[in-house]
Every structure is written in structure tokens, then in C-alpha cells.
N, C-alpha and C positions, 0 to 999 in steps of 0.2 A: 552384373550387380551382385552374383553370388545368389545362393541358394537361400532360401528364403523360407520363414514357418508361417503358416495361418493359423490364426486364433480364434475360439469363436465368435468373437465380435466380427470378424470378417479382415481385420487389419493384419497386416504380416510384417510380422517380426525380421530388420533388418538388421545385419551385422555393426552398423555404423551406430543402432541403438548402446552398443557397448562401449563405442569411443565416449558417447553421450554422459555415459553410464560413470566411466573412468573419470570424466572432465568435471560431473558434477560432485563426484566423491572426493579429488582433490581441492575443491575451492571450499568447500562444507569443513574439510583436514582444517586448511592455511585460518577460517573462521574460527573453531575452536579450539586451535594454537595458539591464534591472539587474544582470544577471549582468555582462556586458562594463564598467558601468560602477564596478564595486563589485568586481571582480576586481584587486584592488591591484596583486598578486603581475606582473602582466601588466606592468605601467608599471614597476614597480620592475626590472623582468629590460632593458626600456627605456633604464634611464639607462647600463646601461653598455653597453648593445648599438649604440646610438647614440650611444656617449659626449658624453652632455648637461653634463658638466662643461666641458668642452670650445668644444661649441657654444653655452652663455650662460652662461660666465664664474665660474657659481657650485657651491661642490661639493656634493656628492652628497644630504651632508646637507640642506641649503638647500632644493635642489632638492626633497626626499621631503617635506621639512613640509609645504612650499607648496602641493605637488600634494595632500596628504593636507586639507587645507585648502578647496581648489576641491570636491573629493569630498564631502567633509561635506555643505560647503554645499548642493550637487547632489542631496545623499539629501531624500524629500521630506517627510521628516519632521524638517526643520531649518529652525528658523525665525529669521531675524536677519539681518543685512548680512553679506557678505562681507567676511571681510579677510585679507590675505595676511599671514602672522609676519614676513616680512621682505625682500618685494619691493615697489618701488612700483606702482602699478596705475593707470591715468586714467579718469576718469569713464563716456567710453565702454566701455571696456574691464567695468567693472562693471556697467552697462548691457546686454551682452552674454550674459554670463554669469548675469542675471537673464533675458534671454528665452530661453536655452538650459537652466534649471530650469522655468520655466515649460511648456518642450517637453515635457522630461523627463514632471513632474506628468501632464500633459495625456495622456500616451500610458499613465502609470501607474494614472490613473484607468479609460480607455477598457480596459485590459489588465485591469482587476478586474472591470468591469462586463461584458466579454466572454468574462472565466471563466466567471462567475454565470451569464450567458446561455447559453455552452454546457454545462455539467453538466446545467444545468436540463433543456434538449433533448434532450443525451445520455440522463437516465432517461427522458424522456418516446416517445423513441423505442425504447429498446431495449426497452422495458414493450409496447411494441407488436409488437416482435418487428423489429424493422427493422435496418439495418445497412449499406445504400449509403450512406449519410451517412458511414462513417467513411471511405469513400476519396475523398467531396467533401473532406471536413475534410483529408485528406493531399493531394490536389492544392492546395489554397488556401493551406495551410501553405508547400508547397515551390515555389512561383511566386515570389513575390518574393525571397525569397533565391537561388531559381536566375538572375531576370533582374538583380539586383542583381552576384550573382558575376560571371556573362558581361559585366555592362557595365564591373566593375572588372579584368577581364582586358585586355579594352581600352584605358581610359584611368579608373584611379582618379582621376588630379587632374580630368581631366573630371569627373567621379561629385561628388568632391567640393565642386568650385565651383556645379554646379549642385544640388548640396544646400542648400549656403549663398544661391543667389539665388532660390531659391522659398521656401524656411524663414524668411532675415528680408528686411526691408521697408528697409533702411539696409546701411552700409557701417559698424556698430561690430565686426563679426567679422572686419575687416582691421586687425590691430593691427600697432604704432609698440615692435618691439623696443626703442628707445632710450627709452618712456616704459611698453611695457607689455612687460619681460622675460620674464614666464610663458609668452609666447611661443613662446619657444626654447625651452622645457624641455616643448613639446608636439607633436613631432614629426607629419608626416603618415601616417608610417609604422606609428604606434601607431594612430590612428584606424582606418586601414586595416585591422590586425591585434582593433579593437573587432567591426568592421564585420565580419568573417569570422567571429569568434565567436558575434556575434549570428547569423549565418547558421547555423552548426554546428545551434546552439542550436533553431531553427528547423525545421532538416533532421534532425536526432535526432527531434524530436516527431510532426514530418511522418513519419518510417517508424517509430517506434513505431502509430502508428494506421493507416496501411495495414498494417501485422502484423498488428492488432485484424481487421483488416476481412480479412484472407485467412483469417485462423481462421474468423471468423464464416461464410463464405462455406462454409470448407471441412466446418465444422461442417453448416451447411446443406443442402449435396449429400451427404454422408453420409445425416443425415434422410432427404431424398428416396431414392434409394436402397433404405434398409431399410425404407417405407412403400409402397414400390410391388408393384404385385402380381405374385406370383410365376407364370411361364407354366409350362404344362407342355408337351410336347413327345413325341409317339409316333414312335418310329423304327422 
């Protein structure tokens, strides 16, 4: 089974706590990817915070179809070509926007399959009696949103380009304002404020389960406690 730690609750920390750990951190990711990306209300507070009519040309209105339109598209249970109501778009540009649904999908499958995975675990250990697992599960949760934050403390547009040149294999996610205007009406500033949400999202779950795990804990040491044998004592 592999080498094994003891803690002092008396439970030993298994290696397979990290598969745990990995499975419930991706399904936590795929939740507040859909949250952030299906949070409308967020973009819409966007156009005038950014005053997007402004910076491409077209009002307000325009602007909410079209982005309500990329969204659609983006849910992955929408199946069809993209098209914008009333921007033009160029080839690359939809080309993009299909490898960035296909992201999506990809992490939304992974995020179902790594629920499955840990509920399953979660009974199968707590049936056991077990419970270090839920603060593997709350460190693995809260690493990548914490190092993701500290790296966008420093330089977001950094974060962000180098998102962009590991994620696609081309240059169609540099788009041509003057041929693909939806551009402008997608500031960096909103991704940024996606990207913290997701975080949020992330770091809520993360200390909901280290909660889980200090009760357990604390439930624990009480047990022990009322099971141990009482001394007596002649004075």
C-alpha cells in the first residue's frame, strides 16, 4: 500500500488521499468556470463600468445580444455554429472561440467525472471511519487559486498571456478589432474579475471542508477523551 504517516489523531495519511485531493480540486475548478462563465450579471455591470459603448463603437444594447450569444454558444450543451446577431466576425476568430468551448467541455467533463470520483471516496472513507482526507482535499482545493492569485497580484497581463500560449497552439486568440469588434466589448479586466471568482468559488469549498475536517477532528478527540480510563488518585 506504500508507506504510510501517522497523525496524532492516530489516522495515517494514505497516498491515494492525494488522488482525493486532485479529484476534488478539479470538480470545485469545472464549478466555478461555470459559475464565472454563466454569471451574466458580472459582464453586464462590465459595460458600463468600462464604458464599452465607448470603447467599440456600439451601444449597449448591441453589445449584451452579442455577448449573450458567445455565452450560449459556450454552454456545453449548445450545439451549432456560432454567430454573432450583429457583429461581423472572421474566420479565425470563430475558430477560436470553438477551441475555447472545447476547453470549456473538456474541464466540464473532467469536473463531473471528479465529483463521481470523490463522493464515491468520500463514503468509502468516511464508512471507514477516516477523515485526514478532508484537509488533503482543502489544501489541494486552495493551491491553485492561492498561487494563481499571488501570480495575478503581480502581473495579470503576464497570467494572462501565458495562459493564452500554453492553452492554444496558434495565434487565432489575437484578434483584428477592425474585423473582429467583439473584441472590444471583452475587456481584460472582466476576465480578471472571471478568474477571482473562480478563485472565490474554489476557496469557499476549500474552507468548507477544512471545517468538515476540524469537526471531525474535534469530534474525535472528544471520543478519545471519554474512552480513556479514568485514574484514581490518593492524597
Amino acid at each position: 500500500m506504500g508507506r504510510q504517516f501517522t497523525f496524532k489523531s492516530g489516522e495515517r495519511f494514505r497516498w491515494t488521499d492525494i488522488v482525493i485531493g486532485i479529484c476534488f480540486m478539479i470538480s470545485l475548478l469545472a464549478v466555478g468556470l461555470y459559475i464565472a462563465v454563466n454569471f451574466r450579471p458580472l459582464y453586464y455591470l462590465n459595460i458600463s463600468w468600462n464604458d464599452l459603448p465607448a470603447a467599440s463603437g456600439y451601444n449597449a444594447v448591441v453589445i449584451r445580444e452579442n455577448y449573450d450569444a458567445l455565452i450560449d454558444y459556450c454552454c456545453p450543451f449548445f450545439t451549432g455554429a456560432l454567430e454573432f446577431p450583429s457583429l461581423p466576425s472572421s474566420a479565425s476568430a470563430i475558430s477560436h472561440f470553438a477551441e475555447v468551448k472545447n476547453i470549456f467541455n473538456i474541464i466540464y467533463v473532467a469536473g463531473v467525472v471528479g465529483l463521481v470520483a470523490s463522493v464515491t471516496m468520500f463514503i468509502m472513507r468516511h464508512r471507514e471511519g477516516s477523515f485526514i482526507y478532508l484537509r488533503t482535499c482543502a489544501i489541494c482545493a486552495a493551491v491553485l487559486p492561492v498561487f494563481v492569485s499571488l501570480f495575478s497580484l503581480i502581473s495579470f497581463d503576464t497570467l494572462f498571456l501565458v495562459f493564452h500560449k500554453l492553452m492554444f497552439n496558434n495565434d487565432d486568440w489575437i484578434f483584428d478589432p477592425n474585423t473582429d469588434p467583439i473584441i472590444d466589448m471583452l475587456p481584460e479586466s472582466y476576465f480578471a474579475q472571471c478568474a477571482i471568482l473562480i478563485a472565490l468559488v474554489m476557496l469557499i469549498g476549500a474552507g468548507v471542508t477544512y471545517l468538515f475536517y476540524r469537526r471531525r477532528l474535534k469530534a474525535y478527540r472528544a471520543g478519545q477523551t471519554l474512552s480513556s480510563p479514568k485514574k484514581n488518585y490518593i492524597y
